[in-house]
N, C-alpha and C positions, 0 to 999 in steps of 0.2 A: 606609914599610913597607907593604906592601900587605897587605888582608885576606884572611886565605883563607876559599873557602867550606865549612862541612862539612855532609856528606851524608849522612843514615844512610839504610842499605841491609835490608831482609828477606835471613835466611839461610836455606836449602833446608833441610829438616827429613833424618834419617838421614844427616848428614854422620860418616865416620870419624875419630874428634879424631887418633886415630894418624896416618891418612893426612896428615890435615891441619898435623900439626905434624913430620911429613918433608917437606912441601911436594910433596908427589904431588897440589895439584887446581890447578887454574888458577882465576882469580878467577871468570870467569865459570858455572864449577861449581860454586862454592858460591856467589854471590849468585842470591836469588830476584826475577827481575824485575817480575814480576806484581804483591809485594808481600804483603802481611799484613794481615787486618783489624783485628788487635790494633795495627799498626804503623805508621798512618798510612794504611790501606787498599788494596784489591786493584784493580790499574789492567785496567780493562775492554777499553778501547780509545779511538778518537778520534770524537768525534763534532761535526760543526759546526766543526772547526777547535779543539775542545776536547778534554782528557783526562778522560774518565768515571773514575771513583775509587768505589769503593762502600766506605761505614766505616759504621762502627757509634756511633752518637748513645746520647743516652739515650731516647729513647722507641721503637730498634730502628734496624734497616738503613735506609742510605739513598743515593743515589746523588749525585754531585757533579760539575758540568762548568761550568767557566767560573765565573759568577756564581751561577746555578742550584742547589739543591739541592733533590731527592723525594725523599720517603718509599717505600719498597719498596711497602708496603701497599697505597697507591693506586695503583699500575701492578698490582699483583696483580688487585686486585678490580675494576678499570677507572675507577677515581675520578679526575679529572684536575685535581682543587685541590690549590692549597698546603696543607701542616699550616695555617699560621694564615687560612686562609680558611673553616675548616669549622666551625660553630656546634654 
C-alpha cells in the first residue's frame, strides 16, 4: 500500500464559510500560498536555489534557506554573525 503524503496548507483570511460550503471558490482561492507565520511560515522566495521561509523562533523572526538560518535583528541592524556566534 503505498504511503501518502499529507500537506497542510495556510488558508486566506475573509473567506465566506457560506460561499464556501456551496462550493462557489475554487481551491486555489482559498489556499494562501505565501503561507502563515504562525503556520510553518511565510515563503519569501528563492534564493541560491533555496526557499527562504521567514517563521517565528522563540527569541523572534527569523529567516530559513537551505541549511541556513538568521535572525531578522542582524540583517536589520547589519550584524552578520550567527545567534550562536555573538558573546
Amino acid at each position: 500500500m503505498e504511503k501518502k503524503k499529507i500537506e497542510y496548507k495556510s488558508v486566506k483570511q475573509n473567506i465566506d464559510l457560506a460561499k464556501l460550503k456551496r462550493g462557489e471558490y475554487e481551491l486555489a482561492d482559498v489556499v494562501d500560498e505565501k503561507g502563515n507565520i504562525d503556520m510553518g511560515g511565510i515563503k519569501l522566495g528563492i534564493y541560491d536555489s533555496n526557499e527562504i521561509i521567514l517563521k517565528r523562533g522563540k527569541y523572534g523572526l527569523y529567516f530559513v534557506w537551505g541549511e541556513q538560518k538568521k535572525y531578522v535583528i542582524f540583517f536589520i541592524f547589519g550584524f552578520h554573525k550567527d545567534v550562536d556566534n555573538i558573546y
